[in-house]
N, C-alpha and C positions, 0 to 999 in steps of 0.2 A: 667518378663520383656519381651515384646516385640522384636521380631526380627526390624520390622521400629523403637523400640526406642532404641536398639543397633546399629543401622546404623547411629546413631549420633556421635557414638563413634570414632574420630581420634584425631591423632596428629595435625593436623591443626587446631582442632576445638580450640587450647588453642594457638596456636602459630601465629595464623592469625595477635593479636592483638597485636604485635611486632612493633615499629615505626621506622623507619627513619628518624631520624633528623641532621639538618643540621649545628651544629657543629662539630668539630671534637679533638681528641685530641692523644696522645698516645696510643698505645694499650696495655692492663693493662691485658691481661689474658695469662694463664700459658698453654703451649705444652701438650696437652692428657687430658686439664680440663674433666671432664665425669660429666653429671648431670644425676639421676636417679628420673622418677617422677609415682607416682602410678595415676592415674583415677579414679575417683568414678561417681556414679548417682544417684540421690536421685527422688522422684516421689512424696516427703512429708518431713519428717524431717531425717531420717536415710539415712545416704551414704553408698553406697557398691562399692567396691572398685570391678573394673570390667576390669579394663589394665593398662598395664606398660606403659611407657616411656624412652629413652634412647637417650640428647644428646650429644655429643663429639667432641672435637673442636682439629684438628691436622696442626701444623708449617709446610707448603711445604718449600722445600728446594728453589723457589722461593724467593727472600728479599721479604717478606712484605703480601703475602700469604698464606692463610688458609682454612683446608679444612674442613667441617662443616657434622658428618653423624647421621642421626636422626632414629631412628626404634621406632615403637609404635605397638602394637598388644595387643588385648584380648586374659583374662587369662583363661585357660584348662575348667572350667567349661562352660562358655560361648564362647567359640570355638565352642561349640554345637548349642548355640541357634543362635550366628552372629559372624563368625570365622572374624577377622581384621588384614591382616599382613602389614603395613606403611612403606615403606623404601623411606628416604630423604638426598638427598645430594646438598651441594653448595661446592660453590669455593670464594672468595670472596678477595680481596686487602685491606690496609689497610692505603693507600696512594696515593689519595685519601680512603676515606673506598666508596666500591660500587662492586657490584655483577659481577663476570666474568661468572659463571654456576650455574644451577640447573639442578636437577633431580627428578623427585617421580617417583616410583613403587609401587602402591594403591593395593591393593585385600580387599574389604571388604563385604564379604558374596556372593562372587561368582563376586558382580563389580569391573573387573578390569581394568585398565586406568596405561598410564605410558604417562608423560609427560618431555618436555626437553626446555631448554631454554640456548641460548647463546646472552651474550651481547657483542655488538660492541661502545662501547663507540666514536669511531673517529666520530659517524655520528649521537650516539644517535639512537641507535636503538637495535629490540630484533630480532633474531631468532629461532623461536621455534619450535614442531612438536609435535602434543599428536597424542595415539592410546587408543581406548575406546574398551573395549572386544577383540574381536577378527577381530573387524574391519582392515581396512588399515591403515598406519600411516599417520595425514592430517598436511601438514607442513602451518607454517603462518608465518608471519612478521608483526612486530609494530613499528611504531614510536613513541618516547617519547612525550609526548605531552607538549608543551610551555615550551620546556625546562629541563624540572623537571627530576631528577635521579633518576629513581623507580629503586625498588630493590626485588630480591623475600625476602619469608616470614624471611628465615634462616639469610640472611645477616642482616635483620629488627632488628631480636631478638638478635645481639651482638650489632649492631652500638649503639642498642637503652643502653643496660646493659654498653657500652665505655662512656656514656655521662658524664659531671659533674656536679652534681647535689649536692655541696654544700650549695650553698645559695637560691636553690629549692625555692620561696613562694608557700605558699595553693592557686590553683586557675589557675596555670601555665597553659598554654595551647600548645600546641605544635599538627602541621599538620605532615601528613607524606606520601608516596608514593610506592604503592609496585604492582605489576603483580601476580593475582591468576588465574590458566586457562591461556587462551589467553585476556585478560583486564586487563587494569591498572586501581587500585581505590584511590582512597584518604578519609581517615579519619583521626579522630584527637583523642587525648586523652588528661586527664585532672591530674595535680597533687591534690590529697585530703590532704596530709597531713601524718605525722609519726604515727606508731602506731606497738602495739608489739603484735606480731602471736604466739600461741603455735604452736607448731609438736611434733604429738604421735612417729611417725614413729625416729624422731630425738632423741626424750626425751628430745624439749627445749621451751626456749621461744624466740625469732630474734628479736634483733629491725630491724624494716621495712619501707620502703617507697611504702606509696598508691599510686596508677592510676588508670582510669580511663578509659578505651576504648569504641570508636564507634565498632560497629560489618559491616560486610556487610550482607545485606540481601539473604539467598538461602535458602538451604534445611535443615540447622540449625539452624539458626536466622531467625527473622522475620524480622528485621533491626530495632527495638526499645530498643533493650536488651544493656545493658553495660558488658564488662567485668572486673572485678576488679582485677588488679594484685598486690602481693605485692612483693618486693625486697629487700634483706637486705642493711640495708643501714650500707656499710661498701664499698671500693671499688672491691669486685668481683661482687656487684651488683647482685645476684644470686635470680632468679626468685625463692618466698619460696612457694607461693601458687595462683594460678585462682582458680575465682569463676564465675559463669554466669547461665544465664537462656537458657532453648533452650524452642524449639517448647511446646516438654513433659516434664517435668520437671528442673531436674537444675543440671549440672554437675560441679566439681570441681578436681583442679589438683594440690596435695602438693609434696613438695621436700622429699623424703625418705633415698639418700644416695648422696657423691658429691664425687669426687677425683681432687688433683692436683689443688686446688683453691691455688691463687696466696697470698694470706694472710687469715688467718684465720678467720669465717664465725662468724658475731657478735651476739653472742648470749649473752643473759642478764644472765639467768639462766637454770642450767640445771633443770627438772622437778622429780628428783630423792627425 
């Protein structure tokens, strides 16, 4: 494996495709939830499992705030060939649900980048400031555009896991809004339909609910790729597995451990 084709390897590259949408309901997840997910990459048919993942959802003593910390990094062996160390923070409300901070601190084979963002909802607007290497820190400001309440990626991936998605039809379509960098984009994703996932790592099989994502086009999409996520379909809503195409072949990301989910994870059967 490649050094340029372990530089496709982060946390964002699974988590981008997180929606925003614009119902809302109560908030259904438990103080200290932790999701744990392994990385793999495949170049043909075999996946090798090449970084962890680790996200973590904690109650501020604010009413109605939470704080969201993400780390992703490649594993000891390939630290050699493209070391990756991802560290990701939000802040997020939950009343409305919409973004109050972010944070990334990137190192990925010597690229390092640490970007920030603060939202001012009174006016609809972001303030941000990234520093790329060892550059200077270059601050900007955006306006939300016609309205719409982008959100970054982290607050995406709970509001989207809060929805209720009971009587889901195959076909659903749903738009969404979020700021990657300094730009706001929009893509949409599509409901496919139920369906039941094994996990080695769990020793099960989840009933699940399919999706569907648009990607954005950069240095790991071309912008024609989908990503396919499934969720169980129980109410923690718990991302079980991505799957997707990149430039060089095709990475995927399952669930391998979880804590403090708020009801018990629907599993059909164990694979014992």
């Amino acid at each position: 494996m490649t050094k340029k084709t372990l530089k496709k390897i982060s946390i964002c590259a699974f988590i981008v495709g997180m929606p925003l949408l614009v119902s809302a309901q109560t908030f259904q997840f438990s103080d200290r939830e932790k999701l744990s997910y392994v990385a793999s990459y495949s170049l043909g048919f075999i996946y090798t499992e090449v970084g962890d993942v680790t996200i973590q959802l904690e109650e501020l003593a604010a009413l109605g705030q939470y704080r969201v910390r993400g780390n992703g990094k490649t594993r000891k062996f390939y630290d050699k060939v493209f070391r990756v160390r991802d560290y990701y923070e939000t802040r997020f409300e939950v009343a409305p649900f919409r973004s109050l901070f972010f944070h990334r601190n990137i190192d990925e084979g010597g690229y390092r980048m640490k970007n920030t963002y603060h939202f001012n909802w009174a006016d609809k607007t972001v303030r941000g400031q990234m520093q790329q290497r060892q550059d200077s820190v270059k601050p900007y400001y955006l306006a939300m555009k016609n309205g719409r309440n982008y959100s970054d990626v982290f607050t995406c991936f709970y509001n989207f896991r809060n929805q209720n998605f009971t009587n889901i039809q195959n076909g659903k379509t749903f738009s969404f809004y979020f700021i990657l960098d300094n730009e706001f984009y929009s893509i949409q994703c599509v409901y496919i339909g139920k369906e039941v996932r094994r996990n080695k790592k769990l020793d099960a099989k989840i009933n699940c609910l399919k999706f569907s994502f648009e990607v954005v086009a950069g240095e790991v999409f071309t912008g024609k790729e989908k990503i396919t996520v499934w969720i169980s379909d129980d109410d923690n809503h718990v991302p079980v597995e991505f799957e997707f195409p990149i430039r060089i072949g095709r990475m995927r990301a399952y669930l391998q451990s979880y804590e403090n989910l708020q009801c018990p994870l629907n599993i059909l059967e164990t694979q014992k």
